[in-house]
LUMKOL-157404 format. One record per residue (C-alpha): residue in one letter; x, y, z. Coordinates in steps of 0.5 Angstrom, whole numbers, plus 500, padded with zeros to 3 digits. Layout:
<pts>
aXYZ...
</pts>
This chain:
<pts>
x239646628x233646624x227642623x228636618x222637614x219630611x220627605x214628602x213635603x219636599x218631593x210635593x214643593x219638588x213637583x209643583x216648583x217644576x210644574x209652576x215655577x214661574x208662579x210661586x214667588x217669595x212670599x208665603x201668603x201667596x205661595x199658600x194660596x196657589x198650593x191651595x189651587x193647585x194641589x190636592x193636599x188634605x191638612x192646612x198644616x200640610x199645605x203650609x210646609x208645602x208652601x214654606x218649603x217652596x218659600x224658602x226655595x225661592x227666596x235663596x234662588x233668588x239672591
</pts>
């Protein structure tokens, strides 16, 4: 079984993936620093399931 991630991390990645779609990409590193610009999110730990979320997003569109 895999982890159940919180709400609001989902609705924040919903959010920014609708603002900045076409910028996010399929890599983590990337998609880490681009939640660092342009978000306001008070915890790295935050930020990164922000960015993992939006990772995984865009990794099964993309197939």
């Amino acid at each position: 079984m895999g982890r159940v991630r919180a709400g609001f991390v989902k609705r924040q990645a919903e959010m920014l993936m609708k603002l900045y779609s076409s910028r996010f990409t399929a890599k983590f590193k990337d998609n880490k620093e681009l939640v660092s610009g342009v978000a306001e999110v008070p915890t790295k730990k935050l930020r990164n399931l922000i960015a993992g979320y939006i990772t995984k997003k865009r990794k099964k569109h993309d197939q």
